[in-house]
KOLVEXLO-472146 format. One record per residue: residue in three letters; x, y, z of N, C-alpha, C in turn. Coordinates in steps of 0.05 Angstrom, whole numbers, padded with zeros to 5 digits, always signed. Layout:
<atoms>
ALAXYZXYZXYZ
...
</atoms>
This chain:
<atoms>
UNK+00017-00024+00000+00000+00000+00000+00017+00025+00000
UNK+00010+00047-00017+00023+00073-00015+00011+00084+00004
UNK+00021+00107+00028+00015+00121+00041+00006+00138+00025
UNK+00018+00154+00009+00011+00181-00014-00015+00194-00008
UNK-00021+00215+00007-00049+00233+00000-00061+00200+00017
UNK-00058+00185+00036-00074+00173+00054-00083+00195+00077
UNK-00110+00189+00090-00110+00212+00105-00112+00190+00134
UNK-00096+00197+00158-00093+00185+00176-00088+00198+00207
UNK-00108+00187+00227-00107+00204+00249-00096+00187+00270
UNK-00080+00204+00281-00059+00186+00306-00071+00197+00329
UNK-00077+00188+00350-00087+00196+00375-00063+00195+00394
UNK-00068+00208+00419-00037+00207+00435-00006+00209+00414
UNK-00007+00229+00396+00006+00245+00382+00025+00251+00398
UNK+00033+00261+00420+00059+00270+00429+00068+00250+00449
UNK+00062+00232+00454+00076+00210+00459+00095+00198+00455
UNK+00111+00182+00468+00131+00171+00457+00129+00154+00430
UNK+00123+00133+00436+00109+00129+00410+00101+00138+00384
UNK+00067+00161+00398+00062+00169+00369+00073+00188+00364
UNK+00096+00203+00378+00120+00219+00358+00129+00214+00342
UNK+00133+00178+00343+00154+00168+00315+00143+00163+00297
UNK+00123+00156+00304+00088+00147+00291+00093+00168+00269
UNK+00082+00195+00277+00074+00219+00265+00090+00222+00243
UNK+00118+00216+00253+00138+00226+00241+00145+00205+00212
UNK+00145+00177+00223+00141+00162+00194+00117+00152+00172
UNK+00093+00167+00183+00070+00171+00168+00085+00188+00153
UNK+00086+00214+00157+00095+00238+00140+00108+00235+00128
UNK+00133+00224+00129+00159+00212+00108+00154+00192+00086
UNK+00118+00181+00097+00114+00164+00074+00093+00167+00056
UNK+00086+00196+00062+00070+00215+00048+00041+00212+00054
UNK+00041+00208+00085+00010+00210+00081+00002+00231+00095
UNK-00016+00246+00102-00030+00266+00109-00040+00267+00141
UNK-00029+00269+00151-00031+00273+00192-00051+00284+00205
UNK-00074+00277+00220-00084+00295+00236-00074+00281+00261
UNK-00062+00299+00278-00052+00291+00304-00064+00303+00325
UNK-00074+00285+00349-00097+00294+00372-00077+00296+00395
UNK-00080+00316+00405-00069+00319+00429-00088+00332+00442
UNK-00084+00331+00478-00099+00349+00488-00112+00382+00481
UNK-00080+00386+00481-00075+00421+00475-00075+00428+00455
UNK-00085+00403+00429-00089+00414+00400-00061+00431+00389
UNK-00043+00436+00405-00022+00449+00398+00011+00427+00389
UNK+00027+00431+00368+00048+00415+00370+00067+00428+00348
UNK+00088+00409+00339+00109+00422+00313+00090+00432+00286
UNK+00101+00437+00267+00087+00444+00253+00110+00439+00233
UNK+00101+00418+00208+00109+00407+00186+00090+00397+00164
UNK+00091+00398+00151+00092+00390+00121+00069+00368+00123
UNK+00044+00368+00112+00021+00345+00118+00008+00344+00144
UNK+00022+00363+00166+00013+00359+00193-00011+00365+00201
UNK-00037+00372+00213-00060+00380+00228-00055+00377+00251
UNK-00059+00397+00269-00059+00390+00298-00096+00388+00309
UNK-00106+00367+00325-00134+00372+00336-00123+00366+00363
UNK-00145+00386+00386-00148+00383+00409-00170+00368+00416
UNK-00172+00355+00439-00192+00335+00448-00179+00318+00465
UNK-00210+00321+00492-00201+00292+00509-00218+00269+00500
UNK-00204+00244+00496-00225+00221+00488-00240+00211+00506
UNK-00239+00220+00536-00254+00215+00558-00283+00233+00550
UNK-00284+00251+00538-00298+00270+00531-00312+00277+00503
UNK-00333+00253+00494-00339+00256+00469-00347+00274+00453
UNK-00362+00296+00465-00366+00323+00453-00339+00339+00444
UNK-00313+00334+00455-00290+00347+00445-00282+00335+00422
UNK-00298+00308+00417-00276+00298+00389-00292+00293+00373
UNK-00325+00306+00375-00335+00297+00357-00328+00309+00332
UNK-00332+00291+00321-00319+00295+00279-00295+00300+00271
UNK-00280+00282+00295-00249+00281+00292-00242+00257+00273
UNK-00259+00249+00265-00253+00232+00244-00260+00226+00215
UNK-00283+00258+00216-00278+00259+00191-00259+00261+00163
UNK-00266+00253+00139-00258+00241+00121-00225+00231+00138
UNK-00227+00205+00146-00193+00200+00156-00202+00166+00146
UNK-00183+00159+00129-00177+00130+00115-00177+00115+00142
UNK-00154+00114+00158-00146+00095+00181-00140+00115+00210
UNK-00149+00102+00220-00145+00114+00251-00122+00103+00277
UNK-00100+00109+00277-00083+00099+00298-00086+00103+00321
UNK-00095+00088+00336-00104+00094+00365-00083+00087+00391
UNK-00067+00109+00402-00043+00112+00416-00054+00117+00444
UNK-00074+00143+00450-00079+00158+00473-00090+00137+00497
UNK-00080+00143+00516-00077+00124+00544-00053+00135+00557
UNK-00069+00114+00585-00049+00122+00608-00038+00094+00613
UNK-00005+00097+00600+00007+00077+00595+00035+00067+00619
UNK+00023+00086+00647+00049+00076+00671+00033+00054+00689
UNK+00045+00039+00687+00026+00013+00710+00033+00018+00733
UNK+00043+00036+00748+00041+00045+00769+00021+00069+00771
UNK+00021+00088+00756+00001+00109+00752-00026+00095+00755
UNK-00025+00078+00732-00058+00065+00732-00060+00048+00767
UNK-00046+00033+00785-00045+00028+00819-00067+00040+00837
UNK-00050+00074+00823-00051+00101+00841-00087+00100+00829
UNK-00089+00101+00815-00113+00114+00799-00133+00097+00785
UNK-00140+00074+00791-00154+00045+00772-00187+00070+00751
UNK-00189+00071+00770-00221+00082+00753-00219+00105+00733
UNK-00189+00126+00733-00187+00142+00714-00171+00129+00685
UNK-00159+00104+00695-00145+00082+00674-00162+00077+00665
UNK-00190+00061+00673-00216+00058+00655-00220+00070+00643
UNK-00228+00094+00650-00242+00116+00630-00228+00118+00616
UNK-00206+00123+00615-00184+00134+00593-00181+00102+00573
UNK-00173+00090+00573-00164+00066+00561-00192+00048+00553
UNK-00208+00053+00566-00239+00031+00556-00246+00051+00547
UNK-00260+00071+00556-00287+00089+00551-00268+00097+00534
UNK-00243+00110+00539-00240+00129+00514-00233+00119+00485
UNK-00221+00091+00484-00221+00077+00465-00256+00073+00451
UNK-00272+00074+00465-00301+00062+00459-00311+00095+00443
UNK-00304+00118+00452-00309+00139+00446-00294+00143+00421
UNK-00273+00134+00415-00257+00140+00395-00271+00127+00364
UNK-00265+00102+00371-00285+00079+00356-00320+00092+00344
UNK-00324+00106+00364-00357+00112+00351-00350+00138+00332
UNK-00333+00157+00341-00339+00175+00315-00321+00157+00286
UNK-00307+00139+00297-00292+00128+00267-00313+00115+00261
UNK-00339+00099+00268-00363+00091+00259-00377+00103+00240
UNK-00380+00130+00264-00400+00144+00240-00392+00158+00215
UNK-00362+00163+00221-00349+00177+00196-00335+00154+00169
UNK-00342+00126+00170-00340+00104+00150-00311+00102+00159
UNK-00293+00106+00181-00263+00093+00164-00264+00077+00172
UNK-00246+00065+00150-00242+00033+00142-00216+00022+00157
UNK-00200+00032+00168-00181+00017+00181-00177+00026+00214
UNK-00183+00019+00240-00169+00018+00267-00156+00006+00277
UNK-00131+00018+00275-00104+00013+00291-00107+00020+00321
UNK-00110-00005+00338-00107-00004+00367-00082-00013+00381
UNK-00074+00008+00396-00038+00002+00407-00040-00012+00432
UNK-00044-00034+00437-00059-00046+00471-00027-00052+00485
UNK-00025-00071+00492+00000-00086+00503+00004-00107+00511
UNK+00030-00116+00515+00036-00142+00522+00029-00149+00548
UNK+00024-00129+00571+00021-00132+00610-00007-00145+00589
UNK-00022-00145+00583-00051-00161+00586-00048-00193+00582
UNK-00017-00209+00581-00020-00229+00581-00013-00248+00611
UNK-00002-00219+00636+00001-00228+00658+00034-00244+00658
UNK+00024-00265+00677+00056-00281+00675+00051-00305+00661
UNK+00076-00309+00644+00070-00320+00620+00065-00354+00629
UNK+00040-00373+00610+00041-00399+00624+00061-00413+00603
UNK+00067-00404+00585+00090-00410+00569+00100-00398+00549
UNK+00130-00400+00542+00146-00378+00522+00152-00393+00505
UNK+00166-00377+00482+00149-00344+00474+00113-00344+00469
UNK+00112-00322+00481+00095-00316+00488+00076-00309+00454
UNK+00060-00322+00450+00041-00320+00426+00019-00305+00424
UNK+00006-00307+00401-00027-00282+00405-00050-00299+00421
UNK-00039-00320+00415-00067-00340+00420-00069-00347+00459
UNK-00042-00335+00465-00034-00337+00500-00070-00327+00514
UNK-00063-00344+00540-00092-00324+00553-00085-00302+00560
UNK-00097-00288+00567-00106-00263+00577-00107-00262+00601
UNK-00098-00256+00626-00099-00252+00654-00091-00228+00657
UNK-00094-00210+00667-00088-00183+00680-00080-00182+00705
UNK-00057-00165+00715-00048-00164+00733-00055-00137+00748
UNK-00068-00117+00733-00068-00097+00751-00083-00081+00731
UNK-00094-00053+00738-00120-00041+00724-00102-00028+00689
UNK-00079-00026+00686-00073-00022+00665-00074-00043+00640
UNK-00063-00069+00649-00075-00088+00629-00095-00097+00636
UNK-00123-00098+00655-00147-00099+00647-00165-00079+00631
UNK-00155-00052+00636-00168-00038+00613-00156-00034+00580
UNK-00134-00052+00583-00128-00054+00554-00146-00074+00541
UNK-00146-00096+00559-00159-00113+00549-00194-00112+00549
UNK-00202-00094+00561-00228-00082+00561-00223-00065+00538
UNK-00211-00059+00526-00205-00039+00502-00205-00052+00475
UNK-00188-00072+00477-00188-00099+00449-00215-00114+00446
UNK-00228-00112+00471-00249-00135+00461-00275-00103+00453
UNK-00266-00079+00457-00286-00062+00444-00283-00049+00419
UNK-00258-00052+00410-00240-00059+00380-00254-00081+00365
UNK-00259-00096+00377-00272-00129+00372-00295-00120+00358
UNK-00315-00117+00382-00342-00112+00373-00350-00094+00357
UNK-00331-00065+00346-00341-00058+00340-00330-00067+00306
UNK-00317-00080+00308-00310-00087+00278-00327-00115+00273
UNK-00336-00128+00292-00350-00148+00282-00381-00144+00280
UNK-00385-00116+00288-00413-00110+00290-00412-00090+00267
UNK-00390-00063+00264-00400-00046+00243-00382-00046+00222
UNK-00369-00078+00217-00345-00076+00197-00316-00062+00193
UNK-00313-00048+00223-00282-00040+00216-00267-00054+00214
UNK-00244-00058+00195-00225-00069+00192-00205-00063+00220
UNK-00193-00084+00238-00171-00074+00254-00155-00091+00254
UNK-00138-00079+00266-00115-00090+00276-00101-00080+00306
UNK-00098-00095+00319-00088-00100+00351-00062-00108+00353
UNK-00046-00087+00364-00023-00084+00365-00011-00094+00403
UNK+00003-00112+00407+00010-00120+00433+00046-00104+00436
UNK+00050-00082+00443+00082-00081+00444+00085-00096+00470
UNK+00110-00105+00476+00129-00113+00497+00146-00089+00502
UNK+00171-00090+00511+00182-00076+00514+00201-00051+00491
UNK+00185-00029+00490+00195-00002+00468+00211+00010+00482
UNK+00239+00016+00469+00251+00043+00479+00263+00050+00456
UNK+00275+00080+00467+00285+00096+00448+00294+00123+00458
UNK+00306+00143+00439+00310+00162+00451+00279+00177+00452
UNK+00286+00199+00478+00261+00221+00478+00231+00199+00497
UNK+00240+00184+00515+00224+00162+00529+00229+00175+00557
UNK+00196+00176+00573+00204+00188+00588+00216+00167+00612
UNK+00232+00182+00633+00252+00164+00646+00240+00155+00673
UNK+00213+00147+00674+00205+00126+00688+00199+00101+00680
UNK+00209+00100+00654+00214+00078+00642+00241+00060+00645
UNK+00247+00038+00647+00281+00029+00656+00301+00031+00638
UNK+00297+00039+00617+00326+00039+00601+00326+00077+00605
UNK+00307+00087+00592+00318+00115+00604+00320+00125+00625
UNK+00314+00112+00648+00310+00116+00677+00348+00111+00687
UNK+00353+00087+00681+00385+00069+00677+00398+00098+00667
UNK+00394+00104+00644+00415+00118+00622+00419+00141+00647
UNK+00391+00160+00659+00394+00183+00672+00406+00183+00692
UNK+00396+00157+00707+00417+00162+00724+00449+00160+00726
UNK+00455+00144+00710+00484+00142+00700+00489+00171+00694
UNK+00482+00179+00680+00490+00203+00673+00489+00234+00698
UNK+00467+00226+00705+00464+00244+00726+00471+00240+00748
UNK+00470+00220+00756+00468+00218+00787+00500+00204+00791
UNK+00505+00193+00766+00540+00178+00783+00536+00143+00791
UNK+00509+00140+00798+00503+00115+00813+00469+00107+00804
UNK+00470+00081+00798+00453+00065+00788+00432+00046+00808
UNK+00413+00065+00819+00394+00050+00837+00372+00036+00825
UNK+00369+00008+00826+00349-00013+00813+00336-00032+00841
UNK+00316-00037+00832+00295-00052+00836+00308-00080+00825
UNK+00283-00101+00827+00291-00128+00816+00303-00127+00792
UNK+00315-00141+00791+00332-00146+00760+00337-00174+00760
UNK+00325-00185+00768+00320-00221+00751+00300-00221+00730
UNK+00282-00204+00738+00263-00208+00713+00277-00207+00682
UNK+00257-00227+00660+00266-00216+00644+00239-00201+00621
UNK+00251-00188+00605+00235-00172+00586+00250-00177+00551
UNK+00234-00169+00529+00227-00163+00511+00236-00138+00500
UNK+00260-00128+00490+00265-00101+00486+00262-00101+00454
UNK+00248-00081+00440+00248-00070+00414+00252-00043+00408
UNK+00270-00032+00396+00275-00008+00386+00252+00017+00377
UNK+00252+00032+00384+00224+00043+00375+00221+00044+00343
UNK+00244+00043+00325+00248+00049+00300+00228+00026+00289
UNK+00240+00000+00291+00227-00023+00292+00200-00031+00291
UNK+00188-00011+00320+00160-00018+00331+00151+00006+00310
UNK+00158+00029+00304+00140+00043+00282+00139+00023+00256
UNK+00153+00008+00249+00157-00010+00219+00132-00023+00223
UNK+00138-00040+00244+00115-00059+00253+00086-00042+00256
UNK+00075-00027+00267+00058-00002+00265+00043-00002+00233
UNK+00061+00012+00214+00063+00019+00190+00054-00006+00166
UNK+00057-00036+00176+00057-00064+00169+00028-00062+00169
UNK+00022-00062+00201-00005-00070+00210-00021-00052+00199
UNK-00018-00027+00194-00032-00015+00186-00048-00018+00144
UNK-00023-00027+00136-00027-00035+00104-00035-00051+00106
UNK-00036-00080+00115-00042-00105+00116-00046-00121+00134
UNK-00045-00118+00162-00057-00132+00185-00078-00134+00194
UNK-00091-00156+00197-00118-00164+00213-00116-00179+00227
UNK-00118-00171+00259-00121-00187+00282-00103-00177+00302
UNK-00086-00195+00313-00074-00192+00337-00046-00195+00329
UNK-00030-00177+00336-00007-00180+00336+00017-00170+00362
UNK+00034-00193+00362+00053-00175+00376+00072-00167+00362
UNK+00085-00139+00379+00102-00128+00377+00134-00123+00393
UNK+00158-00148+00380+00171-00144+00408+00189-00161+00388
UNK+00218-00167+00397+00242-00174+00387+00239-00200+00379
UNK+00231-00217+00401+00225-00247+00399+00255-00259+00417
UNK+00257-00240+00436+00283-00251+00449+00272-00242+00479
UNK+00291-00259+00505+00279-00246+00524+00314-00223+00538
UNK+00313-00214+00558+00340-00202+00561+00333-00203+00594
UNK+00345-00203+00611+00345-00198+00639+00350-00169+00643
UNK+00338-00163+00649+00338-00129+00676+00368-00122+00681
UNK+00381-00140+00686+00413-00140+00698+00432-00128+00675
UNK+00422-00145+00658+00441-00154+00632+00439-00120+00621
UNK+00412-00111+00621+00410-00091+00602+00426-00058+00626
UNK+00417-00058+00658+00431-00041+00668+00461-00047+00670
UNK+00473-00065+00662+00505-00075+00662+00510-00067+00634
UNK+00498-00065+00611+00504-00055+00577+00496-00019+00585
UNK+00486-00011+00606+00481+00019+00599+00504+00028+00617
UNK+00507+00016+00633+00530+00021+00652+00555+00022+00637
UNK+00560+00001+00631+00589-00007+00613+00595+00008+00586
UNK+00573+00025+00573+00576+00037+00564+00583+00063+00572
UNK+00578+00078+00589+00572+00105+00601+00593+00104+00623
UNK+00598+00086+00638+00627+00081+00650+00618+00064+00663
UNK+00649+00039+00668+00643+00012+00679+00650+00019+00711
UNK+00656+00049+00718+00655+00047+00745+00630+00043+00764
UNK+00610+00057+00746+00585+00067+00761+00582+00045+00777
UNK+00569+00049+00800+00556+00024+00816+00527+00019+00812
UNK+00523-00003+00819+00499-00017+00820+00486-00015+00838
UNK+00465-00002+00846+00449-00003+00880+00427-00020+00881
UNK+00412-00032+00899+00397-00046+00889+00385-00029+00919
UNK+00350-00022+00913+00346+00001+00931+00309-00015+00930
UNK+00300-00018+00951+00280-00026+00959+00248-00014+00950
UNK+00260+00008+00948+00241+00034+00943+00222+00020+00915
UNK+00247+00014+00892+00242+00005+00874+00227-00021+00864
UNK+00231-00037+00889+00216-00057+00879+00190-00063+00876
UNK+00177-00069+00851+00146-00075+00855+00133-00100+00867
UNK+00110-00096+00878+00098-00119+00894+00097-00146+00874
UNK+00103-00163+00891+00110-00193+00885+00073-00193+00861
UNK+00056-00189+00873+00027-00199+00856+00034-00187+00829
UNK+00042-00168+00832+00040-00157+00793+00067-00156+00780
UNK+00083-00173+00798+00105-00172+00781+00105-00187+00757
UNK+00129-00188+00736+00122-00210+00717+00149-00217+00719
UNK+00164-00243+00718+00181-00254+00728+00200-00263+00693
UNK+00188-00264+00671+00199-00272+00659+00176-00265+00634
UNK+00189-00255+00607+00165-00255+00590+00183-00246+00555
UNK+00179-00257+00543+00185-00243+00511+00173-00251+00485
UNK+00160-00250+00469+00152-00250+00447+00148-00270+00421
UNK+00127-00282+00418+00128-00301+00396+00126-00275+00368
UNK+00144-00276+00347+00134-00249+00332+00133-00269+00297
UNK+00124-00290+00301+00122-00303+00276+00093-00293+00261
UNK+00079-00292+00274+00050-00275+00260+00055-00243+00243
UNK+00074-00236+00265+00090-00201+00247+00107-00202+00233
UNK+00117-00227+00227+00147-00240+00207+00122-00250+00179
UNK+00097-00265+00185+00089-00265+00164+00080-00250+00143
UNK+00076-00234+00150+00063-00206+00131+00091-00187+00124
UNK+00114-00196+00134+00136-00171+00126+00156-00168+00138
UNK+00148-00170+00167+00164-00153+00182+00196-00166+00192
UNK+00213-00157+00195+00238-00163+00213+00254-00141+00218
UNK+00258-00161+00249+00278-00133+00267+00302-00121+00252
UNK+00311-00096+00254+00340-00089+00241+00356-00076+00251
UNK+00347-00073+00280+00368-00051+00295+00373-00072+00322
UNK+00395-00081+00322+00402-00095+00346+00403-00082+00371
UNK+00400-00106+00399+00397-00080+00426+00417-00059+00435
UNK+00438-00071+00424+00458-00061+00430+00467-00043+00419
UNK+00453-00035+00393+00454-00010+00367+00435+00004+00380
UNK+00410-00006+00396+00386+00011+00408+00398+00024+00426
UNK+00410+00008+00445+00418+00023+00472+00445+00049+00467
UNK+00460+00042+00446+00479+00065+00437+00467+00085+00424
UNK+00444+00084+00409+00431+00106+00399+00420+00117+00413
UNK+00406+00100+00433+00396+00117+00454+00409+00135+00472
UNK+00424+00121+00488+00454+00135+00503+00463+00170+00496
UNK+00462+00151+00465+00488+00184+00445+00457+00209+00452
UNK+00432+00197+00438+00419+00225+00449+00412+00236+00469
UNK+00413+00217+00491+00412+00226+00520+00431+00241+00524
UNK+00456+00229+00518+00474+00254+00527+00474+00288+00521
UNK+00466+00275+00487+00466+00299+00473+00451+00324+00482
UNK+00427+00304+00488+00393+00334+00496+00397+00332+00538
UNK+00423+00317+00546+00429+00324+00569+00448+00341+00571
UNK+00478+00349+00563+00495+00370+00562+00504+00383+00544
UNK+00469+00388+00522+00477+00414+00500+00477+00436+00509
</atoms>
């Protein structure tokens, strides 16, 4: 499929994510309306900026007029935030996904892109972890994702949208904000001198954000159903603060600080990616972790002591 003169609306637009999102729509010539709260953002070439809360349907009504495909990003994506807050994670991630979905109803588009995640498969009952895995939720962020996919579901099996369901594992990149662990690792190395962590047996799923926009951009031309998004490797917690370390200096120390650790119930102890369903239609990885974590690094430093 050509992007060319496609018209396409990304929700949660200044996100980590749909920054890169935004940014490789445009490069592949399609036409951007980007939703943010503040309706305000950069201003380039194909761009639209709309304001709107998706908690709030009267703000977005006819935000989807004439728009081919709809990428659906906006959520509250910290699983500790959602802890603090379970019933504002609903609204935002169910209702506002369900709100999103009705004006792309009434305005005919033909394609919804939903960005859910991998936490909705819980702890894994076996690896790699596939589409067809159950579903258990560990805490109100992956139950309202998964209250979000099955309203993706209905409404394409009830009013014909075409979708596609996107599961990431673990994304980083530069420009991620640093309550996340690889930019969290990088900052404090850089800043602080010393490296305080939480558990680090776990393991995770790391994919480059470059990567996860490819994969994005796939699903969007030709995916239907469920997909994950993730390397198809697992890495330990350790392994990856000992590569940010060793890069940035092998003196730094390691702290291991209590504060950090999350409760034993929602932890996930081990988890990474079956990605043969996203290998069928196209896709493969091309930026290794170790090319991710140096790209990442070089611009931390850079947008830390310009």
């Amino acid at each position: 499929m050509s992007w060319s003169g496609k018209r396409v609306l990304v929700t949660g637009a200044k996100g980590f994510i749909g920054r890169y999102l935004v940014d490789a729509l445009l490069n592949e010539g399609a036409e951007v309306t980007a939703l943010s709260t503040d309706g305000a953002g950069p201003e380039k070439e194909g761009l639209r900026w709309a304001g709107g809360d998706i908690t709030k349907p009267v703000s977005i009504e006819g935000l989807c007029k004439e728009v081919d495909i709809v990428y659906h990003l906006a959520a509250i994506s910290n699983v500790d935030a959602s802890i603090r807050n379970p019933i504002r994670t609903f609204e935002t991630n169910a209702m506002g996904t369900a709100n999103v979905l009705e004006e792309a109803r009434k305005a005919g588009v033909k394609k919804f892109v939903y960005v859910s995640s991998a936490h909705v498969y819980g702890v894994p009952q076996y690896l790699p972890i596939d589409e067809k895995h159950p579903v258990v939720p560990r805490e109100a962020y992956a139950a309202s994702k998964i209250a979000a996919e099955n309203i993706v579901q209905a409404y394409g099996n009830s009013y014909g949208i075409e979708y596609a369901i996107l599961r990431p594992f673990n994304i980083f990149g530069p420009g991620q904000d640093p309550s996340f662990l690889i930019p969290g690792v990088i900052k404090q190395a850089l800043e602080n001198g010393v490296i305080k962590v939480g558990n680090t047996e776990p393991t995770r799923d790391f994919l480059y954000i470059e990567d996860a926009v490819r994969v994005m951009l796939l699903a969007g031309e030709k995916g239907t159903g469920i997909f994950n998004i993730g390397s198809g490797q697992q890495t330990k917690i350790l392994d990856i603060v000992q590569r940010i370390r060793d890069e940035i200096d092998p003196a730094i120390p390691i702290v291991s600080d209590q504060d950090r650790m999350r409760a034993g119930k929602i932890e996930i102890p081990y988890m990474y990616a079956n990605v043969l369903r996203i290998e069928a239609i196209g896709w493969h990885n091309s930026i290794s972790l170790d090319d991710g974590l140096s790209k990442t690094i070089i611009s931390t430093k850079s947008a830390t002591f310009k």
